[in-house]
mmCIF file of the N, C-alpha and C atoms, coordinates in Angstrom:
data_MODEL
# 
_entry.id   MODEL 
# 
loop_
_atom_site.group_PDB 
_atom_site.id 
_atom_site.type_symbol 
_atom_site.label_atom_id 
_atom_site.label_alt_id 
_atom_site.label_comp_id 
_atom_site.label_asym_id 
_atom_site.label_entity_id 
_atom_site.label_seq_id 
_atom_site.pdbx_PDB_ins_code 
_atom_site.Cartn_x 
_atom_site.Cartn_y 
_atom_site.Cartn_z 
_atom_site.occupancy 
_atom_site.B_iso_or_equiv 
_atom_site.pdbx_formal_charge 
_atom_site.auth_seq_id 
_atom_site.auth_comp_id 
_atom_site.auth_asym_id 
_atom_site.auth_atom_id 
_atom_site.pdbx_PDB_model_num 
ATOM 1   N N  . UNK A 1 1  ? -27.529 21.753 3.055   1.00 0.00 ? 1  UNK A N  1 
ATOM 2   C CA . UNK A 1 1  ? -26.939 20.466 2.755   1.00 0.00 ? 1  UNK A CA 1 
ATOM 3   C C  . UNK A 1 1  ? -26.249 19.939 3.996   1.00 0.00 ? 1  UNK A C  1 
ATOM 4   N N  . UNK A 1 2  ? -26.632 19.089 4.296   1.00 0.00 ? 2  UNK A N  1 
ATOM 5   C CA . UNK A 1 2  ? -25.859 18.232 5.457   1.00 0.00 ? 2  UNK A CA 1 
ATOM 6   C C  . UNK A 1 2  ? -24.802 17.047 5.406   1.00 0.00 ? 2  UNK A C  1 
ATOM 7   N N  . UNK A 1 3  ? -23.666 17.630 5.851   1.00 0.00 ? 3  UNK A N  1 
ATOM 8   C CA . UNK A 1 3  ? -22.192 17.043 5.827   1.00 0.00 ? 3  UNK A CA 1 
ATOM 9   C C  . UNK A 1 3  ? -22.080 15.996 6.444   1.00 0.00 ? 3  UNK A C  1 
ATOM 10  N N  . UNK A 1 4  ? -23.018 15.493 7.399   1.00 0.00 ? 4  UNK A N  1 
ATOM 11  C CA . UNK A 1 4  ? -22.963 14.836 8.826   1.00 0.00 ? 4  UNK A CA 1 
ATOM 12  C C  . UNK A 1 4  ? -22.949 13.550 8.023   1.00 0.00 ? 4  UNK A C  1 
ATOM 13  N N  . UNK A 1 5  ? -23.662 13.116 7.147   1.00 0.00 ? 5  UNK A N  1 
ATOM 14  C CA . UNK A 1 5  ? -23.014 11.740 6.428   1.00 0.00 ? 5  UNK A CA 1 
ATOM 15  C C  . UNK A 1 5  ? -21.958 11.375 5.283   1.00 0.00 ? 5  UNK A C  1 
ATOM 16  N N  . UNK A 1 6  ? -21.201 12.864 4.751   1.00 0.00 ? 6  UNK A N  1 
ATOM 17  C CA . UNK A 1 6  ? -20.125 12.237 4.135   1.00 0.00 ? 6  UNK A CA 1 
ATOM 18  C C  . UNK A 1 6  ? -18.689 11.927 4.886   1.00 0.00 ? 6  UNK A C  1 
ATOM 19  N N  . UNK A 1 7  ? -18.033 10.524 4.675   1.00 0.00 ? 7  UNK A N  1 
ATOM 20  C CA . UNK A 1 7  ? -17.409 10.329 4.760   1.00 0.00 ? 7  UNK A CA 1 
ATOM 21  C C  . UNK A 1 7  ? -15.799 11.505 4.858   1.00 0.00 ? 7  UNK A C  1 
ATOM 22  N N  . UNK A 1 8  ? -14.861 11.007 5.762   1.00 0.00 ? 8  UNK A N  1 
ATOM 23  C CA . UNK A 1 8  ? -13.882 12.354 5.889   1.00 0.00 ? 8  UNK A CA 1 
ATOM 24  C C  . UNK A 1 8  ? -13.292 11.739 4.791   1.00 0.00 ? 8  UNK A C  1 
ATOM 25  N N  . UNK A 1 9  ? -12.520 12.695 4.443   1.00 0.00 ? 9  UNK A N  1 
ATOM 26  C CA . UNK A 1 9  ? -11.303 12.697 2.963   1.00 0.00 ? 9  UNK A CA 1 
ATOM 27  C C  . UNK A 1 9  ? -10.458 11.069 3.109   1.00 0.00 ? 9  UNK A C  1 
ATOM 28  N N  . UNK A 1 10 ? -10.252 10.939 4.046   1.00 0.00 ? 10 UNK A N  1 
ATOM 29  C CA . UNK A 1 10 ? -9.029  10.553 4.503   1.00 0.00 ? 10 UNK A CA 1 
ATOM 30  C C  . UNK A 1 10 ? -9.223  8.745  4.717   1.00 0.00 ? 10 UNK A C  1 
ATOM 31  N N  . UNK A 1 11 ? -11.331 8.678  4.481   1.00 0.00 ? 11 UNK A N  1 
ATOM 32  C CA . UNK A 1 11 ? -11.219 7.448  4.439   1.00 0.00 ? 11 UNK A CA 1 
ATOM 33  C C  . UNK A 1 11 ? -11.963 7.291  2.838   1.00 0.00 ? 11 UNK A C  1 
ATOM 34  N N  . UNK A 1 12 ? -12.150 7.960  2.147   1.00 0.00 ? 12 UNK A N  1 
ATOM 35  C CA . UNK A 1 12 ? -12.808 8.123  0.309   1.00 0.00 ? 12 UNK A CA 1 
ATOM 36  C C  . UNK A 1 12 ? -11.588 6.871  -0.357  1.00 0.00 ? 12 UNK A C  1 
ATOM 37  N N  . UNK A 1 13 ? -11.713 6.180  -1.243  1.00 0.00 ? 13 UNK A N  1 
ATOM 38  C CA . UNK A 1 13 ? -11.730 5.358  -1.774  1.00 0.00 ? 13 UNK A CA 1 
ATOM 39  C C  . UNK A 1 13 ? -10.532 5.843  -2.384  1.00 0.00 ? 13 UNK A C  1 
ATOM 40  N N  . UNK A 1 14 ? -10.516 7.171  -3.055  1.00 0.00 ? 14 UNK A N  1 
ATOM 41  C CA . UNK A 1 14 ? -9.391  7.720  -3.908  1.00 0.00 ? 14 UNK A CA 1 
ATOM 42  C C  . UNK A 1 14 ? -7.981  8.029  -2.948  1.00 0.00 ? 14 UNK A C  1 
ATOM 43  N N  . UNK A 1 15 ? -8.671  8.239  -1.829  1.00 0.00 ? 15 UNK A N  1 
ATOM 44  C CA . UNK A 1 15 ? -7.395  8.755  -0.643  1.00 0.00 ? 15 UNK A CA 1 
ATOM 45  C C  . UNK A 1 15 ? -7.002  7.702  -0.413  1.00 0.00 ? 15 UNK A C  1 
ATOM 46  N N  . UNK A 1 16 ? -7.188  6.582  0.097   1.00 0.00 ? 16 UNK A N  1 
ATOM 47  C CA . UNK A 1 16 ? -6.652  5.263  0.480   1.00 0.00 ? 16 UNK A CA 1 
ATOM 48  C C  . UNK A 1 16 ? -5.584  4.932  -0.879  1.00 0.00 ? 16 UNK A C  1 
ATOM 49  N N  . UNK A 1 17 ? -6.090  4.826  -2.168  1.00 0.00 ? 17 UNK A N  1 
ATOM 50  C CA . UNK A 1 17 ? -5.547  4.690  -3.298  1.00 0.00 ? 17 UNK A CA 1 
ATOM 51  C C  . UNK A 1 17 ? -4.262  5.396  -3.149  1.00 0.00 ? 17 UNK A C  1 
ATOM 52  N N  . UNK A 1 18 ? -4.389  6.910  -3.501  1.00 0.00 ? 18 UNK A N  1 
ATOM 53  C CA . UNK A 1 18 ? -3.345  7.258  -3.439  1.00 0.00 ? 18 UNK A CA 1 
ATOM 54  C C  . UNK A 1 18 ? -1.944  7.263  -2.326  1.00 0.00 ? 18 UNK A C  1 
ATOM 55  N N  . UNK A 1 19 ? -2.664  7.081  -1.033  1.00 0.00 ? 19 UNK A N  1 
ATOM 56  C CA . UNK A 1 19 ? -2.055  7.006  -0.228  1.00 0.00 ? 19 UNK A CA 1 
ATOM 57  C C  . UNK A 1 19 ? -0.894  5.832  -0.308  1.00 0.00 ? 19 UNK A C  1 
ATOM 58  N N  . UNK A 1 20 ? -1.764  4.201  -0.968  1.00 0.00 ? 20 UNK A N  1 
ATOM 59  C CA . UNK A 1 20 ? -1.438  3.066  -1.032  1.00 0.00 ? 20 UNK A CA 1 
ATOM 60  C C  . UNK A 1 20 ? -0.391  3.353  -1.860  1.00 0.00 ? 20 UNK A C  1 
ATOM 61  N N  . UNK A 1 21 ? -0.354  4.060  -2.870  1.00 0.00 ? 21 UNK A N  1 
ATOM 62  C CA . UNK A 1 21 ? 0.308   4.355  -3.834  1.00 0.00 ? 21 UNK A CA 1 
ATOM 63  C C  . UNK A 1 21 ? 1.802   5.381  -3.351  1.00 0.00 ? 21 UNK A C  1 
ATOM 64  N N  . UNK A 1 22 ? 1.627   6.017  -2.270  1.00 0.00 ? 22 UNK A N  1 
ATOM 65  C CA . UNK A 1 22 ? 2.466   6.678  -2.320  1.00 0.00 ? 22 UNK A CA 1 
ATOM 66  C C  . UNK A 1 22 ? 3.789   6.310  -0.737  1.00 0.00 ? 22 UNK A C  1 
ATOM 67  N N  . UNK A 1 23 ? 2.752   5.271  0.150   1.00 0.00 ? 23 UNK A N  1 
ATOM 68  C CA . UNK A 1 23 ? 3.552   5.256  0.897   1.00 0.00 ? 23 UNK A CA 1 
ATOM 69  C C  . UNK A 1 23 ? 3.480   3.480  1.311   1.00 0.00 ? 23 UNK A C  1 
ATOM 70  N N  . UNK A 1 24 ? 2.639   3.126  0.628   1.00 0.00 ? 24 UNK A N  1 
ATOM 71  C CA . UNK A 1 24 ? 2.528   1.478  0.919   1.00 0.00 ? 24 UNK A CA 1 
ATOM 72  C C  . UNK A 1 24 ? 1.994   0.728  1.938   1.00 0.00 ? 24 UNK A C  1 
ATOM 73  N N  . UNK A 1 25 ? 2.207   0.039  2.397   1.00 0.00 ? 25 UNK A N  1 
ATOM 74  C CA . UNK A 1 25 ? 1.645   -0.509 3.677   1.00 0.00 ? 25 UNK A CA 1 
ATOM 75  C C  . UNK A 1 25 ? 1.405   0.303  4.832   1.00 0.00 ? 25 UNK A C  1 
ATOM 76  N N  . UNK A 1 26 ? 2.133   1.358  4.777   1.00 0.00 ? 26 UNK A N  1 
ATOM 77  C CA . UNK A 1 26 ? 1.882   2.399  6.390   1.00 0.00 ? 26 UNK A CA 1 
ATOM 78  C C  . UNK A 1 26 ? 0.618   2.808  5.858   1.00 0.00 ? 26 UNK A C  1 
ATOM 79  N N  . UNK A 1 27 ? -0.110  2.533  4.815   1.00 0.00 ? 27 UNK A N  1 
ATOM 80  C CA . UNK A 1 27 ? -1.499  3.062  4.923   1.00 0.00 ? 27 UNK A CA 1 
ATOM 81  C C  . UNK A 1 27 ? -2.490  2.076  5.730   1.00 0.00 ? 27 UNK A C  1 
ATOM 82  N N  . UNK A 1 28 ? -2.231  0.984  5.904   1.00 0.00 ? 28 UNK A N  1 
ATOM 83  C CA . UNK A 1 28 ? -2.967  0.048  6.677   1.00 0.00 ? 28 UNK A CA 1 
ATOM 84  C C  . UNK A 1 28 ? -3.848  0.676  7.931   1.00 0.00 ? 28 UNK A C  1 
ATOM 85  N N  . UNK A 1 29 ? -3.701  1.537  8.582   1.00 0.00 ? 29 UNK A N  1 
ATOM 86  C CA . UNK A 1 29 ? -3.997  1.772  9.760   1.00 0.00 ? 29 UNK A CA 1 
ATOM 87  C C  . UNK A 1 29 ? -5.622  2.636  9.097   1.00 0.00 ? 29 UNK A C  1 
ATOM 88  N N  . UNK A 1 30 ? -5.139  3.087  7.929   1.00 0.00 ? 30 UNK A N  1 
ATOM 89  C CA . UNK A 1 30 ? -6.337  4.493  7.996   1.00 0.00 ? 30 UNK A CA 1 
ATOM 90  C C  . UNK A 1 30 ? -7.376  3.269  7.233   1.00 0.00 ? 30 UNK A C  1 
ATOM 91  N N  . UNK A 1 31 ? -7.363  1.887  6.918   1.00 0.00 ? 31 UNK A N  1 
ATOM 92  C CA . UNK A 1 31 ? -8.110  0.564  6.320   1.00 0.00 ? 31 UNK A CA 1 
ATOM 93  C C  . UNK A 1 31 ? -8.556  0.572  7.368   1.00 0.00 ? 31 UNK A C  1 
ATOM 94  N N  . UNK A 1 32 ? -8.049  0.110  8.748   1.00 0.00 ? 32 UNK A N  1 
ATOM 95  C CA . UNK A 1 32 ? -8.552  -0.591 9.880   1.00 0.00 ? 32 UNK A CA 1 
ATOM 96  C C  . UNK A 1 32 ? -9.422  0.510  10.295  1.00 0.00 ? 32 UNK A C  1 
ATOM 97  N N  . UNK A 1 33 ? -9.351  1.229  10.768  1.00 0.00 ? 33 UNK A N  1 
ATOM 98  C CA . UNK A 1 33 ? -10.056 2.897  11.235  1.00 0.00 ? 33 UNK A CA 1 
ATOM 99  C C  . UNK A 1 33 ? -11.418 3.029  10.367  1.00 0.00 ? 33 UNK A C  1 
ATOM 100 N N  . UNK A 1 34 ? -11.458 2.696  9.056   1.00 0.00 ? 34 UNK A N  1 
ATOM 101 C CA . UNK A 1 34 ? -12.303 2.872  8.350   1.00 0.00 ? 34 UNK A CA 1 
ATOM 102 C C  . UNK A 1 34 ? -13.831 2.416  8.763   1.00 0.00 ? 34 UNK A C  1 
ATOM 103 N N  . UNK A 1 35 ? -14.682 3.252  8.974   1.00 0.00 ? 35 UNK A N  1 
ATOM 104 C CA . UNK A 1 35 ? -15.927 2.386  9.253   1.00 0.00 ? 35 UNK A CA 1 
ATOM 105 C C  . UNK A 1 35 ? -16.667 2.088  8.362   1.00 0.00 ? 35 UNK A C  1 
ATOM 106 N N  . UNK A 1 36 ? -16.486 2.041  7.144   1.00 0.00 ? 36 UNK A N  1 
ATOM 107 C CA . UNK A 1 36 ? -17.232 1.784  5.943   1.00 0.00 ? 36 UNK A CA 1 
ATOM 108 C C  . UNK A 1 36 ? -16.886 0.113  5.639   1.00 0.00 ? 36 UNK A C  1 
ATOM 109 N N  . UNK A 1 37 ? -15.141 0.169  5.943   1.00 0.00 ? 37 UNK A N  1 
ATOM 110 C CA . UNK A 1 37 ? -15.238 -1.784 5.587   1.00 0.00 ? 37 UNK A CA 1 
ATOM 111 C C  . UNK A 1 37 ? -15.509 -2.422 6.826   1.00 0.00 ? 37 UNK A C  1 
ATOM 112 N N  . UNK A 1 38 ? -16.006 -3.457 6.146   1.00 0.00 ? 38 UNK A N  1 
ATOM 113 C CA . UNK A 1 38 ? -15.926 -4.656 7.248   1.00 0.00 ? 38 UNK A CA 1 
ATOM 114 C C  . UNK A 1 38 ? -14.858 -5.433 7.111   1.00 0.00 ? 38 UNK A C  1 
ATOM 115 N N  . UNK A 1 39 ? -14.987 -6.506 8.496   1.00 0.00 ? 39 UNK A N  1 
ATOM 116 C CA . UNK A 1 39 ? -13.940 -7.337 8.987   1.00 0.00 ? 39 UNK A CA 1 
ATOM 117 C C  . UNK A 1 39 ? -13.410 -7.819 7.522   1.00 0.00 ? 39 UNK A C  1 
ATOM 118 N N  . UNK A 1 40 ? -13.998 -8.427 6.775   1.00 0.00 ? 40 UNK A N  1 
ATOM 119 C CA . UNK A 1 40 ? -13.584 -9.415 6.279   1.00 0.00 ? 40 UNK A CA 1 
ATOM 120 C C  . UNK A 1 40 ? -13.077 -8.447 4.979   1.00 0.00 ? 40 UNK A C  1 
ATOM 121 N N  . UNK A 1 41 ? -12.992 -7.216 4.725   1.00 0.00 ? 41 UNK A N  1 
ATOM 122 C CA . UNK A 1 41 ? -12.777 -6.666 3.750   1.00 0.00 ? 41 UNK A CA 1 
ATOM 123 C C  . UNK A 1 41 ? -11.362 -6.183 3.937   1.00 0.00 ? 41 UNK A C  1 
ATOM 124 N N  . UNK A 1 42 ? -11.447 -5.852 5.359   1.00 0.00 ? 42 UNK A N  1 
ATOM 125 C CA . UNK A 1 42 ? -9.963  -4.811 5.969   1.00 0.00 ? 42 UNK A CA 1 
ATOM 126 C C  . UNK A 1 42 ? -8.860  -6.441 5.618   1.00 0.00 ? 42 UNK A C  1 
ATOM 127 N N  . UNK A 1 43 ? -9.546  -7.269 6.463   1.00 0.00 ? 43 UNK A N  1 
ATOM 128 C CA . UNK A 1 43 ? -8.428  -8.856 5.848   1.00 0.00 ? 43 UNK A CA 1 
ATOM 129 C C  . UNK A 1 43 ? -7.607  -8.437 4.816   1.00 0.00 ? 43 UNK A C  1 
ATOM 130 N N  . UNK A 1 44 ? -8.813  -9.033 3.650   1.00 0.00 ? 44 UNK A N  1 
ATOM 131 C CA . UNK A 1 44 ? -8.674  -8.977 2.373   1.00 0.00 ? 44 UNK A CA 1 
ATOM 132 C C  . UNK A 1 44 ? -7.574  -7.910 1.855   1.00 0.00 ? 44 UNK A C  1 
ATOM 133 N N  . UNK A 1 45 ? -8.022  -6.293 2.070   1.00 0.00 ? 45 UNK A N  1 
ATOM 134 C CA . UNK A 1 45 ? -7.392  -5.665 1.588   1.00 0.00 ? 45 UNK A CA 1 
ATOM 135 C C  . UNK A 1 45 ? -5.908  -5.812 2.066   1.00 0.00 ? 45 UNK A C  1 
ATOM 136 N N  . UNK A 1 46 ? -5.404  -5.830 3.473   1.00 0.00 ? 46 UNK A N  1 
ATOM 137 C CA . UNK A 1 46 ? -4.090  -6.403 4.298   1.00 0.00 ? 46 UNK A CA 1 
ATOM 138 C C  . UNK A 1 46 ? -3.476  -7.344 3.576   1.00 0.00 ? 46 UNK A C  1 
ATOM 139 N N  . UNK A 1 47 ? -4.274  -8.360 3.145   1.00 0.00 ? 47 UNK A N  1 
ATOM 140 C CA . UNK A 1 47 ? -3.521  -9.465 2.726   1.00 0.00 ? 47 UNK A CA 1 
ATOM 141 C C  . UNK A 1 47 ? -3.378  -8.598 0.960   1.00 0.00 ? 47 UNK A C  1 
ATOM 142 N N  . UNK A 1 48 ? -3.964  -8.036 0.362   1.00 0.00 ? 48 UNK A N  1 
ATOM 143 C CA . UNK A 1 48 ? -3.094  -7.684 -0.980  1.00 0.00 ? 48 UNK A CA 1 
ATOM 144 C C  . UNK A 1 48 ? -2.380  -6.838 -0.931  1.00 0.00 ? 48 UNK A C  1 
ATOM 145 N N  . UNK A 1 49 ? -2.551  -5.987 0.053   1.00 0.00 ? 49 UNK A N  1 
ATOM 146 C CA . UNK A 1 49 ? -1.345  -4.994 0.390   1.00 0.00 ? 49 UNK A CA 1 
ATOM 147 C C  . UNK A 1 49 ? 0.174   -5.630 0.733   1.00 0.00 ? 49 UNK A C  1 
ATOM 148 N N  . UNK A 1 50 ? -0.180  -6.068 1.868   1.00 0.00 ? 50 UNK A N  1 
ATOM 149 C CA . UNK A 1 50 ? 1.128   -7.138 1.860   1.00 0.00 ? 50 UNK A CA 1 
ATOM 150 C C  . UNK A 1 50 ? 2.063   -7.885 1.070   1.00 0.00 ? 50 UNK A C  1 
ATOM 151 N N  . UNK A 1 51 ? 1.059   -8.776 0.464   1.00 0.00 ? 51 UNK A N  1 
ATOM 152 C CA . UNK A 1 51 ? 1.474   -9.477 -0.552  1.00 0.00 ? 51 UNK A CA 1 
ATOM 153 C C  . UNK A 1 51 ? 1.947   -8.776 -1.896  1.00 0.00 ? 51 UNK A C  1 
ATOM 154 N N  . UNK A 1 52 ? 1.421   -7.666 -2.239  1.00 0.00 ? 52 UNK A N  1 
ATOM 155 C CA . UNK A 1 52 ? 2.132   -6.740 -2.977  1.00 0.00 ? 52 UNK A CA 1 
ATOM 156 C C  . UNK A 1 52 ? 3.217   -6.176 -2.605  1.00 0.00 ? 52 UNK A C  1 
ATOM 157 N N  . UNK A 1 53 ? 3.457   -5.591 -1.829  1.00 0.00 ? 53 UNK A N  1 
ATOM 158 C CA . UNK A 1 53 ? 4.870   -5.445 -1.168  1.00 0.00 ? 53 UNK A CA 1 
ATOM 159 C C  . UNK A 1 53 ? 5.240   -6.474 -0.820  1.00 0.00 ? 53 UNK A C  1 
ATOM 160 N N  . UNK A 1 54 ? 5.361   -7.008 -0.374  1.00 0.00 ? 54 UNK A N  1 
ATOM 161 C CA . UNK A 1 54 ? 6.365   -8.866 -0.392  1.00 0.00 ? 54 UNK A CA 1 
ATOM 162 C C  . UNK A 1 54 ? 6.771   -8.567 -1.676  1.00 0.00 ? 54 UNK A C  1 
ATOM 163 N N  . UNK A 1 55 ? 6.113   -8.994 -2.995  1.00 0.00 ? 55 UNK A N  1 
ATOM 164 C CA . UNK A 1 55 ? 6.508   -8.877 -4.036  1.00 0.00 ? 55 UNK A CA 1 
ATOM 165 C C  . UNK A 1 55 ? 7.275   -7.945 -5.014  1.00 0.00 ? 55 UNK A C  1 
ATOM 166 N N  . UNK A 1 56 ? 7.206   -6.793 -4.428  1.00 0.00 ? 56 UNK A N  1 
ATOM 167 C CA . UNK A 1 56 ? 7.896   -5.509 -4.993  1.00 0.00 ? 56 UNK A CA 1 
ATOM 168 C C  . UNK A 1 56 ? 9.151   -5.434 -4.169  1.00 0.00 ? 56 UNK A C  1 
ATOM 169 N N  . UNK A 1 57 ? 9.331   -5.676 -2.625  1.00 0.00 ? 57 UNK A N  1 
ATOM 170 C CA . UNK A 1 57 ? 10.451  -6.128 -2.115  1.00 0.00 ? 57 UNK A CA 1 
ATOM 171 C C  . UNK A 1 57 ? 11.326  -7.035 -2.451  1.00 0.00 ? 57 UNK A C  1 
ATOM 172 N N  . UNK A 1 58 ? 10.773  -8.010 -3.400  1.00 0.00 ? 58 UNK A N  1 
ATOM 173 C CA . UNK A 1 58 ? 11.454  -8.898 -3.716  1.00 0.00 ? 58 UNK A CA 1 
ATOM 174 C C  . UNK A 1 58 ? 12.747  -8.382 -5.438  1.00 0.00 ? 58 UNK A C  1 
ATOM 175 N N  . UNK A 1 59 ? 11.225  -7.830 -5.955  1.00 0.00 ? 59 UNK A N  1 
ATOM 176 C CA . UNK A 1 59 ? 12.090  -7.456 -7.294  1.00 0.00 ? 59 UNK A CA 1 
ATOM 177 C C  . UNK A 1 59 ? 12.816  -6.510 -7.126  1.00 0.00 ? 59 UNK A C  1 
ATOM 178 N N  . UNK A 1 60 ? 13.036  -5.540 -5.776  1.00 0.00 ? 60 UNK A N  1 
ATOM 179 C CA . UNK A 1 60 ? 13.823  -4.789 -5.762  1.00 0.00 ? 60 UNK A CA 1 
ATOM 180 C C  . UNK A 1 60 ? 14.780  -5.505 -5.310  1.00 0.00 ? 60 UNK A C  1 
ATOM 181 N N  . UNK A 1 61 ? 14.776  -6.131 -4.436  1.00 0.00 ? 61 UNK A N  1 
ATOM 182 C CA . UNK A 1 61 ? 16.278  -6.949 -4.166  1.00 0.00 ? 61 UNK A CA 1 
ATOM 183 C C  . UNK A 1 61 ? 16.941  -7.586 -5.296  1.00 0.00 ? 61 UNK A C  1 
ATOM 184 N N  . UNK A 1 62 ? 16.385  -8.100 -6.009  1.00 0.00 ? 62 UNK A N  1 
ATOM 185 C CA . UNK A 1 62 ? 16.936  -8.795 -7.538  1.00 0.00 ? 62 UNK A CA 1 
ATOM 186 C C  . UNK A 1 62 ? 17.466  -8.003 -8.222  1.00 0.00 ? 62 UNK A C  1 
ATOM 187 N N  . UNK A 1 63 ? 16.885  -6.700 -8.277  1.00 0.00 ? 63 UNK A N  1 
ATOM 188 C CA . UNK A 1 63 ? 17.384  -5.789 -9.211  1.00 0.00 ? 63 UNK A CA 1 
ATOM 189 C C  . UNK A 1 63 ? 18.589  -5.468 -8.672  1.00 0.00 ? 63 UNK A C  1 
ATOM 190 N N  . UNK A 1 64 ? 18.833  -4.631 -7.561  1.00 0.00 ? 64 UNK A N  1 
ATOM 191 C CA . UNK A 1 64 ? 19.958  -4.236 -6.709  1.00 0.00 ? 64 UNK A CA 1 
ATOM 192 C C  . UNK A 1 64 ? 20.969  -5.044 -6.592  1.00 0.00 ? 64 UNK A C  1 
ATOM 193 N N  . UNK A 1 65 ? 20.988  -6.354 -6.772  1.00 0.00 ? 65 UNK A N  1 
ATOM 194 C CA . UNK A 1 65 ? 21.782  -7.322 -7.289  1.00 0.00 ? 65 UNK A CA 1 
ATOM 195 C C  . UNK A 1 65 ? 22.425  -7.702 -8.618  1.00 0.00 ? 65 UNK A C  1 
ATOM 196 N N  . UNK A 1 66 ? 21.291  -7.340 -9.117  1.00 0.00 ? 66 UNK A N  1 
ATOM 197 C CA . UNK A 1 66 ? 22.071  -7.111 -10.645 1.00 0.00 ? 66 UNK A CA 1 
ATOM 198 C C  . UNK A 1 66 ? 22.889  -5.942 -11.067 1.00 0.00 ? 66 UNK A C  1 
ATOM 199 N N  . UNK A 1 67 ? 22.464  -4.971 -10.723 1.00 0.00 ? 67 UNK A N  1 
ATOM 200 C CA . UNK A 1 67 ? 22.935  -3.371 -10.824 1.00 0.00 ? 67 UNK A CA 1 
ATOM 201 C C  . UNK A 1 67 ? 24.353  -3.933 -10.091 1.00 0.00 ? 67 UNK A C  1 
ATOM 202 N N  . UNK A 1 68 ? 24.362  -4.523 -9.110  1.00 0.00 ? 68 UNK A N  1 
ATOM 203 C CA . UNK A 1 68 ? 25.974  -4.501 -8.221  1.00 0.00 ? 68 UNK A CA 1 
ATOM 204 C C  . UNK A 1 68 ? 26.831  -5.560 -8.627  1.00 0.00 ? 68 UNK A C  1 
ATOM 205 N N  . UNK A 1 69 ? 26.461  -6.107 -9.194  1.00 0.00 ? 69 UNK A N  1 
ATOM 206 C CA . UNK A 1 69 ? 27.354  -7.231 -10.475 1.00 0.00 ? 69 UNK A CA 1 
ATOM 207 C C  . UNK A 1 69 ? 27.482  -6.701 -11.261 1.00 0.00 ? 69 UNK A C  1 
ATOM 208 N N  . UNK A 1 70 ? 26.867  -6.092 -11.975 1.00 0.00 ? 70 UNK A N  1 
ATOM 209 C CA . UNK A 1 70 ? 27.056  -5.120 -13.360 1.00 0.00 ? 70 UNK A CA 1 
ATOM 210 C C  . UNK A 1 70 ? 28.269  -4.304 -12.850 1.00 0.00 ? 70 UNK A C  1 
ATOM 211 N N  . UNK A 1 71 ? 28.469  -3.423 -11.723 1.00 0.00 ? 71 UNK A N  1 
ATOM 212 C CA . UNK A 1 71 ? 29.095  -2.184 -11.728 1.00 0.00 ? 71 UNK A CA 1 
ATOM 213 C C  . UNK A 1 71 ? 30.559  -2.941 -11.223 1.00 0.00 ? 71 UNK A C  1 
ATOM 214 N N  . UNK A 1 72 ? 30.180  -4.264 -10.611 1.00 0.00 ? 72 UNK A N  1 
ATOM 215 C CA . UNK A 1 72 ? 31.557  -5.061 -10.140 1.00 0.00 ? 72 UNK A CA 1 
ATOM 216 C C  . UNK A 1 72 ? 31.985  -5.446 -11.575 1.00 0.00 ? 72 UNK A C  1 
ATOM 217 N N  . UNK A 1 73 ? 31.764  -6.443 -12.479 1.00 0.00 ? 73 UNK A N  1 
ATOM 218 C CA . UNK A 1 73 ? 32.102  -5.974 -13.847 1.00 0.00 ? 73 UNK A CA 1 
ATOM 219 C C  . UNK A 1 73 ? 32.399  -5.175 -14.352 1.00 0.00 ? 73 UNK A C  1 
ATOM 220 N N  . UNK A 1 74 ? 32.288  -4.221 -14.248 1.00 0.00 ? 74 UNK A N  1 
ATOM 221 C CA . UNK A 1 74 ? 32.845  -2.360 -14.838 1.00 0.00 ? 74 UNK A CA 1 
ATOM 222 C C  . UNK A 1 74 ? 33.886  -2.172 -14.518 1.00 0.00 ? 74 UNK A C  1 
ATOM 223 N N  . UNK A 1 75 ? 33.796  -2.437 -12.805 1.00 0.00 ? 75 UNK A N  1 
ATOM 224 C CA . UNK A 1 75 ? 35.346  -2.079 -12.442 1.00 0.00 ? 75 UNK A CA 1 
ATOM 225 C C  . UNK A 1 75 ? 36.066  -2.647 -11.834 1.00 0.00 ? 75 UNK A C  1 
# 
């Protein structure tokens, strides 16, 4: 059986996933590296990565704001 055309771990569909999942945008680099996407895919994926974090940055700031009004109320 010859290995010479599977893909390494590190660019498989599930690894990117989890990776995305576990550390967020610092996975960007192992997208770009990838020789399986193309230009217009690595974009794509950048721009929802991003834009997902934009957005999760955001609700964490809201939250952390509320939590610190709440606890200023307490005490």
């Amino acid at each position: 059986m010859d290995n010479s055309q599977d893909p390494k771990w590190y660019f498989k569909t599930w690894s990117l996933v989890v990776s995305f999942l576990c550390i967020g945008p610092f996975m960007l680099p192992l997208v770009w590296v990838n020789p399986r996407f193309g230009k217009k895919t690595k974009i794509l994926i950048t721009a929802v990565v991003l834009l997902g974090t934009l957005v999760l940055t955001e609700l964490l700031v809201k939250s952390l704001k509320n939590i610190i009004d709440y606890y200023q109320l307490a005490f």
